[in-house]
N, C-alpha and C positions, 0 to 999 in steps of 0.2 A: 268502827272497823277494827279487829283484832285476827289475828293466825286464828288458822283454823283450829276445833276443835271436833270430836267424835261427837258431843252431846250439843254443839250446835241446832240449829233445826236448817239451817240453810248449808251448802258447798258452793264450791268452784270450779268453774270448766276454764282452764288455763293455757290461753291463746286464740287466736282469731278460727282458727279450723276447729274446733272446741267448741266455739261459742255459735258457729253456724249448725253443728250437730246438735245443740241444745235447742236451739229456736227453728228446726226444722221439723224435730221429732220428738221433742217433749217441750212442746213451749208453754203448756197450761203450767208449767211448774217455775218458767222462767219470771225472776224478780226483778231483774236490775242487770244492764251492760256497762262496764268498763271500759275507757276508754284512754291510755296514758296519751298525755299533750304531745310527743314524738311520732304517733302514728302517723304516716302519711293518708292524706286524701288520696283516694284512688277509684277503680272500680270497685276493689273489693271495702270497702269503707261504706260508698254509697250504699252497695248489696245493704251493707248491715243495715246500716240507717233507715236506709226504706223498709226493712224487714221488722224492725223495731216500730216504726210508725206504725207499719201494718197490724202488730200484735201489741201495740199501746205499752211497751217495755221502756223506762226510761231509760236513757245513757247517760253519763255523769260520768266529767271531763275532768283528771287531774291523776295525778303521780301516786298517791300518798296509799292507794288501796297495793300498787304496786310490789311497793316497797315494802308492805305486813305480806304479800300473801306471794309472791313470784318472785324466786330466786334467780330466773331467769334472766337475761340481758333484753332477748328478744320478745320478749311478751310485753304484747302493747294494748293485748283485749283480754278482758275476763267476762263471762258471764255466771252471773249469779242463780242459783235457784235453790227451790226449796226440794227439802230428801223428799222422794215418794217411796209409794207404795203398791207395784204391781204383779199379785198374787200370779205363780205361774198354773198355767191351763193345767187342765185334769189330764187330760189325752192326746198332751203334746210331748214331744222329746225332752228328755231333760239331761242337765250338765248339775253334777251333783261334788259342791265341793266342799271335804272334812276336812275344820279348822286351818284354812288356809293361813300362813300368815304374813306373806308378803305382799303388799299394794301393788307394786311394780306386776306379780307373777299373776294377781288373780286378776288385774287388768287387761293384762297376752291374752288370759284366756278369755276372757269375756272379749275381744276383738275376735279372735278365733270362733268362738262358738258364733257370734253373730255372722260372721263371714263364711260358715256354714249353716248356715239360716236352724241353727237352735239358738229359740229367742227367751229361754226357761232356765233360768238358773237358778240353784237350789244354794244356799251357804246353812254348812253346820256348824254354829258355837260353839265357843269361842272362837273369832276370825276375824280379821283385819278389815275395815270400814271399808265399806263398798261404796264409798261417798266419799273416803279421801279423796282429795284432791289430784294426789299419786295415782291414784287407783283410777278417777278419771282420764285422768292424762294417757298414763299406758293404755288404758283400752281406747286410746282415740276417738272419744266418744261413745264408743259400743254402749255403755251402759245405759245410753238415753234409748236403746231400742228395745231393751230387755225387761225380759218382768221376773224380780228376783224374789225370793222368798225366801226368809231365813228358820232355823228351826234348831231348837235349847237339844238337840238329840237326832241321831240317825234313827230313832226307835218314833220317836214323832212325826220325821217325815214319811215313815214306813204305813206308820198306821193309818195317815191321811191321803198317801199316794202309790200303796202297795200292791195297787193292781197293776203290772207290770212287771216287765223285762228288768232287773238288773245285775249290771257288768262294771263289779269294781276290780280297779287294774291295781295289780298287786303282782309281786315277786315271785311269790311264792302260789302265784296262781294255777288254775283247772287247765287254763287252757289256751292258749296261742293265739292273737290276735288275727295270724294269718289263715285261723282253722274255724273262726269263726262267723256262722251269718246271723247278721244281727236282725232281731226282730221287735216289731213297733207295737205299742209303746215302750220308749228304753229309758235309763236311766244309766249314762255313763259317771262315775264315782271314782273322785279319785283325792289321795288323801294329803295330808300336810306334808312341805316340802323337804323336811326332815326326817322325819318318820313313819311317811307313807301311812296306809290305811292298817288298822289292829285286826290282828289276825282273825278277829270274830269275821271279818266279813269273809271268810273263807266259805261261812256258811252262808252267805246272802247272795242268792241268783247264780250265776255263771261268772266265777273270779276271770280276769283277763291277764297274761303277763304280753310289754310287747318285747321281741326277739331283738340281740343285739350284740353285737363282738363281744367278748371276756377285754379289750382293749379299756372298756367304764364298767363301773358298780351297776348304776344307773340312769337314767334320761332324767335332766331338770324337768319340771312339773309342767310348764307350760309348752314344754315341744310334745312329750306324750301326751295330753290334753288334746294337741292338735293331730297328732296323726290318728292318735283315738278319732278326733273329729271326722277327720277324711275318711277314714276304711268304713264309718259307720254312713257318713253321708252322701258317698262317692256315688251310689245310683243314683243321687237324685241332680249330678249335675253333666 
């Protein structure tokens, strides 16, 4: 057992609500649950246990994984699994993000997009591991629903997924979020959380600004991501 690393081939779902998202929804990848000697027996213990029997996942009882991988006080379950691999559909919605580089923020949004039922998410290189264990946590599991695909270039994912709608949200955009109807298939794009997206994309599909008091510069990356979310997804609920 050692801290995590980017070049591992395994992560961590860290904590009990975690480790139930992993072995609900991606259990073919789940290796191994954690279990620190303080958990209490309860209902939610048995859940696991039987659910571990049921998908043949060992548990392995002791402090010491704790202590390398959860800063935490309260995390008394980890589950273990291996990174995958799942390519997003051709002709589904997608959530498209350039060099993101915070765990914490590309987590928000992966909770958000799946919580708007886009299950596609695109990352463009260089960007913050979608398998940190950060990254897991903030998105509350979300990433075990999604199928991500990552790409060395916006010119890459273009050429393999360019038949389509898209709507990168930018400053200096075409066009008002409020003026706009979206049409399927989309590809909402939105850029690193310091530097927003390069002015090239001015020219890529129908740029989006969203409208906002002169009171802020700008929206942190994962609240625009979600309202983006909402205004594009809102007929469908």
């Amino acid at each position: 057992m050692k801290r995590y690393k980017r070049e591992d081939e395994v992560s961590y779902a860290l904590g009990i609500t975690l480790t139930f998202e992993l072995l609900k929804f991606a259990p073919e990848y789940a290796t191994k649950v954690y279990i620190h000697t303080a958990m209490q027996r309860g209902e939610a213990f048995d859940k696991l246990e039987a659910l571990c029997k049921e998908l043949k996942i060992p548990m392995e009882f002791g402090d010491k994984p704790f202590n390398i991988l959860s800063q935490k006080e309260n995390c008394f379950c980890i589950g273990e699994f291996k990174k995958f691999s799942r390519k997003v559909e051709k002709n589904a919605n997608h959530v498209v993000l350039h060099n993101p580089s915070n765990a914490g923020n590309m987590g928000t949004i992966m909770r958000s997009a799946a919580g708007f039922g886009i299950t596609n998410l695109v990352i463009i290189t260089p960007a913050v591991d979608q398998f940190d264990p950060k990254t897991v946590r903030a998105s509350m599991g979300a990433v075990f629903h999604l199928n991500i695909s990552l790409f060395s270039s916006f010119e890459e994912y273009e050429k393999e997924y360019g038949n389509r709608e898209m709507y990168p949200f930018m400053l200096k955009a075409k066009k008002k979020l409020s003026e706009l109807t979206v049409k399927e298939p989309y590809s909402l794009i939105f850029g690193n959380e310091a530097t927003g997206l390069p002015d090239s994309f001015l020219e890529v599909g129908t740029s989006v600004i969203i409208s906002h008091s002169k009171r802020i510069d700008s929206l942190n990356l994962p609240i625009a991501a979600s309202i983006a979310l909402y205004e594009a997804t809102k007929k469908d609920f």
